[in-house]
N, C-alpha and C positions, 0 to 999 in steps of 0.2 A: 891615690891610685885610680886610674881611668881604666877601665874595660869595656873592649868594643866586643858585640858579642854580633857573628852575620850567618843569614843561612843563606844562601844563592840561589836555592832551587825557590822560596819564596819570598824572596828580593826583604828578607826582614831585620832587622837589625836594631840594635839597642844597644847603648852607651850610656853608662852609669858612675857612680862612682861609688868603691870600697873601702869603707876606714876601719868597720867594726869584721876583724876575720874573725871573732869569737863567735857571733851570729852568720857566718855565711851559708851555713845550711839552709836556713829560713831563707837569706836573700836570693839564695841559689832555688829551691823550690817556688818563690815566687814567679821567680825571673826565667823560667824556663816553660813556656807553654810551646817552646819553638819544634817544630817536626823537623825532625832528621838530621842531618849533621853539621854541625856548626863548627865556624871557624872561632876562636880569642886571641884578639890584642889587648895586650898588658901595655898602660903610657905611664911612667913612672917618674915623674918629675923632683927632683931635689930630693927624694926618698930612696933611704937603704930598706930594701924589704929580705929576710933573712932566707935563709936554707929552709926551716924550718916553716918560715910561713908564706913562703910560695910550695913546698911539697904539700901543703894542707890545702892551698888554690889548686896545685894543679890533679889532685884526686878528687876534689869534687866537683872540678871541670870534667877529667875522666869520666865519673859516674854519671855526668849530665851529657854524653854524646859529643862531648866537645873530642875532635879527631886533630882539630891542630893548635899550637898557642907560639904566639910570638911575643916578645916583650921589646920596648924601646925604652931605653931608659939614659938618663942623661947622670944616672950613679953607677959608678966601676964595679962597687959591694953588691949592689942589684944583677947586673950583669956577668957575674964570677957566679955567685947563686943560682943563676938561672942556666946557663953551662952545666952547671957541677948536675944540673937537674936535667941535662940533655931537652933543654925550651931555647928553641929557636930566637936568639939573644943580641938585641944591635946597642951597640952606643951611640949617643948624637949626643950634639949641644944640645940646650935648656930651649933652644928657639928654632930648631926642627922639630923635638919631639912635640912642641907649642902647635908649629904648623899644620903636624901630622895628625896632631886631632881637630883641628878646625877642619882640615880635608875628607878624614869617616864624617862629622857633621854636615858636611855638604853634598853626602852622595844621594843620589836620587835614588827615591824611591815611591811606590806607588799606595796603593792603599794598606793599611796596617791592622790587624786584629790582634788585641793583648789582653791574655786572660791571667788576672790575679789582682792586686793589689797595687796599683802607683802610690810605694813609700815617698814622704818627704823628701825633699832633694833630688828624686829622681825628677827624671824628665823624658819624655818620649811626642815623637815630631815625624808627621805622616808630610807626604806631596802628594795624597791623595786625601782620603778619607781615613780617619782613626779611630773605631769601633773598640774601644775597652770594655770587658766582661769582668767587673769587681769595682772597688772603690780608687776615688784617686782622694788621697790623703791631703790634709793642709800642709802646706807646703813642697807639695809636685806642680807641677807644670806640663801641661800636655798642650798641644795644637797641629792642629793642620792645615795645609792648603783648601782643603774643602771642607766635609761638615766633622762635626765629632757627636758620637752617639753614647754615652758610658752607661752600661747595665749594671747601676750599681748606686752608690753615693758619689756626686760630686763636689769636693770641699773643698780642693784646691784653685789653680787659676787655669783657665782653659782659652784659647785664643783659634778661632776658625777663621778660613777665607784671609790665612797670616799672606796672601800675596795681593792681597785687595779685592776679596772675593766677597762683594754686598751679600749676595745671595745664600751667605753661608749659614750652617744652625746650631746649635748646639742642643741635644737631647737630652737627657738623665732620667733615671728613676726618683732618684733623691737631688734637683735642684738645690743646693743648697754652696755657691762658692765664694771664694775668699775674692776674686774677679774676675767677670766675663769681658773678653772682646771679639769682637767680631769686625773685621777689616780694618779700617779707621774708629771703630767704636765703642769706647771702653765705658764695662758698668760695674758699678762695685756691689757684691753680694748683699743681698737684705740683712737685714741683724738682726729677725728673726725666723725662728726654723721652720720649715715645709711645718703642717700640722697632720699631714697626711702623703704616704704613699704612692703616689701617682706620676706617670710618667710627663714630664715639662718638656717645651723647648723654647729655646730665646733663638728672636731672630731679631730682625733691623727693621723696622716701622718709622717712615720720616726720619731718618739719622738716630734712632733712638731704640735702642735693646730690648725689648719687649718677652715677659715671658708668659706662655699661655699653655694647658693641658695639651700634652702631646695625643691627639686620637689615631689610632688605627682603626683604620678602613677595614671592614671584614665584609667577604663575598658570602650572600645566603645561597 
């Protein structure tokens, strides 16, 4: 199960995917740092999702500000459910509802700020700048068009300047990832840990990744 999650008034949006609805409280309090009201798409591919565990999605969509939910689904059992549950409910073949999520992946957007935790699997993708306030776990993926900042641990794979942007950085508190790229430029994480605290960033030196203490300039 694919879930497009959009606010409009700050052009932000997240797409994920849900397998464990026994933990969605957690994924749902992670995943909600978003102001105001948010749209969900539900993309349901070869999967019957039941009566029982879409009313359990859609109250803790309710409680999270979520005011609309749609679902597309390419199962008749998913689409009966989702009726019965008064959720705005289409049917398509296996390869619209395919299309329908490479289309939310491709909508433009500008700079991004996400505060919490990027779990494994997930994945979050700015066309501007993407500023994360928590950790990004091994095995997430984040990138942006421009730089990426994460106040936090970085341990997964990060990729800036993803439209061939040299000039891009990538910043952390906890430098620490599974692999950095930058434009054309991929480095694969050290294999040993930060020994200390301090804020990094890697940039492109001569075609070459480079990472050196992140200083902040401070006005006396």
């Amino acid at each position: 199960m694919n879930i497009f999650l959009n606010n409009s008034r700050s052009n932000y949006f997240e797409i994920f995917s849900l397998e464990d609805l026994d933990n969605i409280h957690e994924t749902f309090r992670k995943l909600f740092p978003i102001k105001g009201p948010v749209e969900a798409k539900i993309f349901a591919i070869n999967e019957s999702i039941s009566v029982h565990k879409l009313s359990k999605l859609k109250n803790h969509m309710e409680n999270h500000n979520v005011f609309s939910i749609c679902i597309y689904s390419n199962d008749r059992n998913t689409i009966l459910a989702g009726k019965s549950l008064r959720i705005n409910s289409t049917f398509l073949k296996e390869e619209e509802v395919k299309n329908k999520i490479l289309l939310y992946n491709s909508i433009e957007k500008d700079d991004i700020l996400h505060e919490g935790t990027v779990r494994s699997g997930n994945r979050i993708s700015s066309n501007g700048n993407l500023c994360i306030i928590g950790d990004v776990n091994p095995g997430a993926i984040i990138s942006a068009k421009k730089n990426i900042y994460v106040w936090g641990k970085l341990l997964g794979i990060a990729f800036a300047g993803n439209a061939g942007n040299n000039n891009a950085s990538i910043a952390s508190l906890y430098l620490n990832p599974l692999q950095l790229r930058i434009a054309d430029v991929i480095a694969i994480g050290p294999k040993e840990k930060p020994r200390n605290y301090y804020p990094e960033i890697a940039l492109i030196d001569k075609q070459t990744i480079i990472i050196k203490p992140h200083l902040i300039e401070t006005i006396n």
